[in-house]
N, C-alpha and C positions, 0 to 999 in steps of 0.2 A: 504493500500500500504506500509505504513511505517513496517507497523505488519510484513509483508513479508519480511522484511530483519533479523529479528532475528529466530538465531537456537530454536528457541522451538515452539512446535505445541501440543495442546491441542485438543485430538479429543473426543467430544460428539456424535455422530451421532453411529448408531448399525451396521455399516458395517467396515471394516477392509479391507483396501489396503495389499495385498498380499506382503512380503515381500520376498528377495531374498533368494533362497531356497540353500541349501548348493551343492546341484547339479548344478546348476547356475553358482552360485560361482566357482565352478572347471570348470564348460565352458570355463567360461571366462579367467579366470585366465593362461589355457592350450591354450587358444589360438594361433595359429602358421601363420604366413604371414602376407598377408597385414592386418592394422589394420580393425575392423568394425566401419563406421562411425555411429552415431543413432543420429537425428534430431527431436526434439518431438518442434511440432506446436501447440501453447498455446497462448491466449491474454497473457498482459503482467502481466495482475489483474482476476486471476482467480483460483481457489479452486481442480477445477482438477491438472493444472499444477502444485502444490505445493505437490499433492500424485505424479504424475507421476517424477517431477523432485526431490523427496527426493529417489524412489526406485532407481532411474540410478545412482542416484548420490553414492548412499551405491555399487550399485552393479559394478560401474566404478572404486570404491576406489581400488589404487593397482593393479590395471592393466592398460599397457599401450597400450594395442591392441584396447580399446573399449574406443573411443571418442566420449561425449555424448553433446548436445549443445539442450538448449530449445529456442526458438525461438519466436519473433512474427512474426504471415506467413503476416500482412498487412506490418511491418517496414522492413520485408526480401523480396520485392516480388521476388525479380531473383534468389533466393535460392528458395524458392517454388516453381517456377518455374520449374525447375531447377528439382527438385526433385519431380513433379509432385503435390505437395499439395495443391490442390482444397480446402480443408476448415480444420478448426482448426477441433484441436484433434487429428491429425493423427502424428503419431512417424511409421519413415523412417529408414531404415534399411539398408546399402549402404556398399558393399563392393568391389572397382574395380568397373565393369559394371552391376554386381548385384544388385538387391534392393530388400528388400520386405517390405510393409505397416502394420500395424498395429492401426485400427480404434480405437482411444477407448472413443472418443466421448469428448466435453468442456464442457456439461452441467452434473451435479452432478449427477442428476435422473437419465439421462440415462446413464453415465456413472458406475455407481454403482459395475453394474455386471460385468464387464470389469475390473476393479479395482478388484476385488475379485481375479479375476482369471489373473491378471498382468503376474506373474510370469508363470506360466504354460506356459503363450500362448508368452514371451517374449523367453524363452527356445525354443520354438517348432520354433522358427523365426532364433534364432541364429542358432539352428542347420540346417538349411534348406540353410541358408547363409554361413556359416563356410566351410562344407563341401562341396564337390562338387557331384553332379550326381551321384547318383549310381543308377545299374539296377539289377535288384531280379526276377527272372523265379519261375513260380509257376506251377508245372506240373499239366496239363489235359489229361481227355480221358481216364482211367482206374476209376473212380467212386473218387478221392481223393476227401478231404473234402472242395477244394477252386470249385469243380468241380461242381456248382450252376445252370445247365441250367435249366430256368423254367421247371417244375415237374418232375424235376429229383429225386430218395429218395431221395438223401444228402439237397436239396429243401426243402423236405415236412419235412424232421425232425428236431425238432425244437433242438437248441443251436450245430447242426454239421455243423459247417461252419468257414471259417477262415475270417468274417468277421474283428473282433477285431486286426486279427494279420497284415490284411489289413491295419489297420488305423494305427497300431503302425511303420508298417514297411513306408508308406506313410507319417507321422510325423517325421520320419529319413529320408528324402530326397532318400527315394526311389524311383524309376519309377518301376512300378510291369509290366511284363510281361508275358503270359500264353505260357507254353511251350509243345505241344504238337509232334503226329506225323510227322504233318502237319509243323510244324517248328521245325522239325530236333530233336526231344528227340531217336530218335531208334541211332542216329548217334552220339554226343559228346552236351558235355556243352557249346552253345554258349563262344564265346570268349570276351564277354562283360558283360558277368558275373559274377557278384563277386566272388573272390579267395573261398570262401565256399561256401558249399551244407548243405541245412539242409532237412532234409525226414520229413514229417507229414504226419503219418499211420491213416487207415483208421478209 
């Protein structure tokens, strides 16, 4: 316990806590409006909360949008509460009426893999929070490559598919939409569609 008050951490173990990635960093940093609050639920003596509460804390430095607070969820319960946290390990994400979770578990073993990938998956949350809704039309009905109906060619052939662009665009707080006959493609670009159009040829 006392060990836990001094700045210096000496790590043995063969795994590595993912550290803030300089993409990250410019997240955060460009951040505009309300600030994001992040609440990470930890006992008060415990070995995860000392990785997760040194990445926030680097990745908090210098910026005043991202307010970050480690917690114990039994000494907070009306914050937990409050913020939904059923059990340690979970780092809350709160901006206004938004919120999104992030699991990454109190016990070292299983938190392991979670820690590796901190960063990645602490990005993919900000942005999801940050920004707001957007929605992305993916046209159907002439053979395009998003155009997957069981045993379709685009189907049976392997790697033509816009599966990947799916998840990348789904990871930016997309809502994906199929844009066919049927929903008005012979007529105009829905008016709830993002200011661009991108074409992916067949």
């Amino acid at each position: 316990y006392a060990g836990s008050g001094v700045g210096l951490r000496v790590v043995y173990s063969y795994f590595k806590t993912s550290q803030p990635s300089e993409s990250t960093r410019k997240l955060v940093q460009n951040l505009s409006g309300d600030p994001i609050r992040v609440v990470a639920f930890f006992p008060e003596v415990n070995e995860v909360r000392t990785e997760v509460q040194t990445y926030f804390r680097d990745l908090a430095a210098g910026s005043p949008k991202l307010k970050v607070e480690v917690v114990d969820r039994l000494l907070a319960p009306k914050l937990a509460k409050d913020l939904r946290a059923n059990q340690d390990g979970l780092v809350i994400f709160k901006r206004g009426e938004v919120s999104q979770s992030l699991n990454v578990g109190a016990e070292m073993q299983q938190a392991r893999a979670k820690l590796k990938t901190l960063d990645r998956d602490v990005q993919e949350l900000l942005l999801k929070i940050a920004n707001s809704r957007r929605i992305a039309y993916m046209t159907v009905g002439h053979g395009e490559l998003n155009d997957v109906t069981p045993g379709s060619v685009i189907d049976r052939e392997s790697g033509r598919s816009t599966r990947i662009l799916r998840q990348l665009l789904t990871k930016q707080n997309f809502q994906l939409k199929d844009l066919g006959l049927g929903q008005g493609l012979a007529n105009d670009v829905p008016e709830d569609a993002e200011d661009y159009v991108h074409r992916i040829g067949r």
